[in-house]
N, C-alpha and C positions, 0 to 999 in steps of 0.2 A: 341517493347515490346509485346507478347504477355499476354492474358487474364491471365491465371496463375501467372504472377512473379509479385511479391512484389516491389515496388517501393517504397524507403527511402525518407518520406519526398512528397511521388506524391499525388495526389488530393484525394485519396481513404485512403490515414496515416492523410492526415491534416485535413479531415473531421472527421473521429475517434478522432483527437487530441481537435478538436473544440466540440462533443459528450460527452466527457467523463467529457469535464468543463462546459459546459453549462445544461446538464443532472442534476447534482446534485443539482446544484445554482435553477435550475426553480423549481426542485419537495421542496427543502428547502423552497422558497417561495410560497408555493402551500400550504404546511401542517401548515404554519406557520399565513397564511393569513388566512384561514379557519376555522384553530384552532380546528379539526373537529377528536376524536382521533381515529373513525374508519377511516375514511380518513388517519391519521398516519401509524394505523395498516395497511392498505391496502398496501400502499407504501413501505413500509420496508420488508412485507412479499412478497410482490413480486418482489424485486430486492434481496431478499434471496433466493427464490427459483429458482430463474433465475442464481444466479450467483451457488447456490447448485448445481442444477439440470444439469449446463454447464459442471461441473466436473466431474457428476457421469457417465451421458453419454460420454463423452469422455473417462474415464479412464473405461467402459465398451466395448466403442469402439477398445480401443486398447488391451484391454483381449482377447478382441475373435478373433482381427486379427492377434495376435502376438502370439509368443510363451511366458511360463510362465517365464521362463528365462531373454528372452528380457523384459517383463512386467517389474518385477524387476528391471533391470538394467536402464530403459529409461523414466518408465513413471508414475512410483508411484512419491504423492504429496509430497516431501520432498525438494523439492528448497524450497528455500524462498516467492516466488509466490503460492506456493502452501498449505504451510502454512499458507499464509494469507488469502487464499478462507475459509479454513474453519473458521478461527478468523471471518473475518467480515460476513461472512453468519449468524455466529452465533450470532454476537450482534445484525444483524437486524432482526434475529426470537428469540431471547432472550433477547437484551439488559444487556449482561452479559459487567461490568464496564471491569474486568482484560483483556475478550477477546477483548473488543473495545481498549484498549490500545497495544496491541501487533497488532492490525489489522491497527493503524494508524499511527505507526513509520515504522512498516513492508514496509504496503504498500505504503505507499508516498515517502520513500525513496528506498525501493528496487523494489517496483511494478508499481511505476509510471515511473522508465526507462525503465523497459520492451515496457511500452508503446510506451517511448519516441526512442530509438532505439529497435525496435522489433527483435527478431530472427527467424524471415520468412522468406521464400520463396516462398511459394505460393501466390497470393493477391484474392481477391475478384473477383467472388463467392464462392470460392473454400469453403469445411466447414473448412477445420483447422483454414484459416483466419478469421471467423466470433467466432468459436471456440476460438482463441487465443486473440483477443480483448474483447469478452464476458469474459472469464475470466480476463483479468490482467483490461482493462477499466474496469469492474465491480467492480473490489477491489477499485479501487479510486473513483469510483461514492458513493460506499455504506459507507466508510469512510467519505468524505465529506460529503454525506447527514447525517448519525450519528453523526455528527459536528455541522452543520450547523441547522438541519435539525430539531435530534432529541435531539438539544446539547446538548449532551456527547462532555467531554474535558478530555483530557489527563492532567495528574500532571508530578512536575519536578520527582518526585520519578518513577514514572511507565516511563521514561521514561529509567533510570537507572536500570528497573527490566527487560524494552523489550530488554536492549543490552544486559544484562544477559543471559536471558532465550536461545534469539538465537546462543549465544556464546555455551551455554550446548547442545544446538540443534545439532550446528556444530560439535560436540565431537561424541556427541553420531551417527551422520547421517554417519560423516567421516567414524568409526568403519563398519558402515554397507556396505560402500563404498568398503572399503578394502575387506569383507566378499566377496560381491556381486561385484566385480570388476565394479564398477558403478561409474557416479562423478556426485550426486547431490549435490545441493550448488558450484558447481563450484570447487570441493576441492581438485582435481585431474588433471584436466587441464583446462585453459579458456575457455570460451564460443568461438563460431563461432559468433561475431559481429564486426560491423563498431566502439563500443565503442574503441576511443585511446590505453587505457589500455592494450586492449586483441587485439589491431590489431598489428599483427607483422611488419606491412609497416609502423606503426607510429613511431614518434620520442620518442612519451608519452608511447610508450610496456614497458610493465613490467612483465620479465618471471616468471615463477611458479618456487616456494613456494612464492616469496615477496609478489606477490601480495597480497597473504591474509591476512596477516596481516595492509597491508597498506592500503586497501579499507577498514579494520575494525576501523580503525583510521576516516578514510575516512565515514563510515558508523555514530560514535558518532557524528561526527561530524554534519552532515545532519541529525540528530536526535535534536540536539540544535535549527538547521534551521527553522525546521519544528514545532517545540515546540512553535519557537521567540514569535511568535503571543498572544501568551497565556505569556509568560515573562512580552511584551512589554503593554498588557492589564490590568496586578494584577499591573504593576510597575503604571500604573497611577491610578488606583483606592487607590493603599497605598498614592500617590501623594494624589489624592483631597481627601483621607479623613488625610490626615495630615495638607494639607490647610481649610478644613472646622471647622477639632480640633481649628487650631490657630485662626479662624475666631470668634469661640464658646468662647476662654478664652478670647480672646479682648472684645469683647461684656459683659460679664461680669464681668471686670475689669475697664471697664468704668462704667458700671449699678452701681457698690461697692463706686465710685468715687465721686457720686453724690450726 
């Protein structure tokens, strides 16, 4: 293997993969132990402008190398990862509620595969590889730390507003697709990855058009997943305050007794 190529899974994805969860968990107990809100401030506006600032010079980089055409067609932000750079940049230099919730269904279910099967070729040093985990590991760092960190929480409703939204997204992206003979979102042909779905050598391929519909099945679905946490936390707080009510009328129901 030479310097350049990407290796699925080799020592230079699974140190990225161990970064991207131990990054947000440490700075979440850093601002949180400290308590300190320039310290907050500090943290959040620097993994904003980091994960900002990853975008703009890339998608600068590839203006000047490309033609405007090609720009168009390949590399304006319109996946789904790329929508979600500017969602969570923006909660963590705004703290805006609605963008923190499109930025944490977005990105945890559709930004943290990128992670997890990336669409590389190059590997480390190269810039695209450091370019392409800054951004997509960024979206999951700045999500969790906004969780964790600055806890902001998603509700069951914005959960149902981010499949929405990015349903509309899809309509309106697909339109520009067709215009600009382009396939962001994937909505024209499969990605190039090892992902089952879109590998033709797998048993699990599923040709175009099905797929999109049945990864968006597939998508609600990893929306509930990612929610669970927050389900399985209000369901026991209704729990102990439905055991402390019945605790409260016993108590004095005996006190009346006496």
């Amino acid at each position: 293997m030479t310097q350049s190529e990407f290796k699925f899974l080799g020592i230079h994805h699974i140190i990225v993969l161990m970064l991207t969860g131990v990054i947000p968990l440490a700075l979440s107990a850093l601002v949180r132990r400290v308590n300190s809100h320039k310290l907050t401030r500090t943290v959040r506006y620097t993994l904003g402008v980091i994960l900002l600032g990853n975008d703009i010079v890339h998608l600068g980089y590839r203006f000047i190398r490309g033609e405007f055409n090609l720009f168009l067609r390949y590399f304006l932000p319109l996946h789904v990862c790329g929508l979600a750079t500017f969602a969570t940049a923006a909660t963590l230099l705004f703290q805006i509620q609605t963008l923190y919730e499109f930025a944490y269904f977005w990105g945890l279910v559709g930004t943290f595969n990128a992670v997890l099967t990336p669409q590389l070729e190059v590997g480390f040093p190269n810039y695209r590889a450091f370019q392409y985990f800054i951004a997509h590991s960024g979206i999951v760092i700045g999500v969790l730390f906004s969780t964790l960190g600055l806890q902001m929480r998603p509700s069951l409703r914005s959960l149902f507003r981010s499949f929405a939204v990015i349903n509309l997204l899809a309509l309106v992206i697909g339109g520009f697709n067709y215009l600009a003979s382009a396939n962001y979102m994937f909505l024209c042909e499969p990605p190039k990855t090892k992902f089952p779905v879109f590998n033709p050598e797998s048993p699990l391929f599923i040709p175009w058009p099905l797929y999109i519909p049945i990864l968006d099945v597939l998508a609600l679905i990893l929306f509930f997943v990612v929610y669970s946490p927050f389900l399985i936390r209000d369901w026991r707080k209704r729990t102990a305050g439905n055991a402390d009510f019945g605790n409260s009328t016993t108590d004095c129901s005996n006190h009346l007794s006496e």
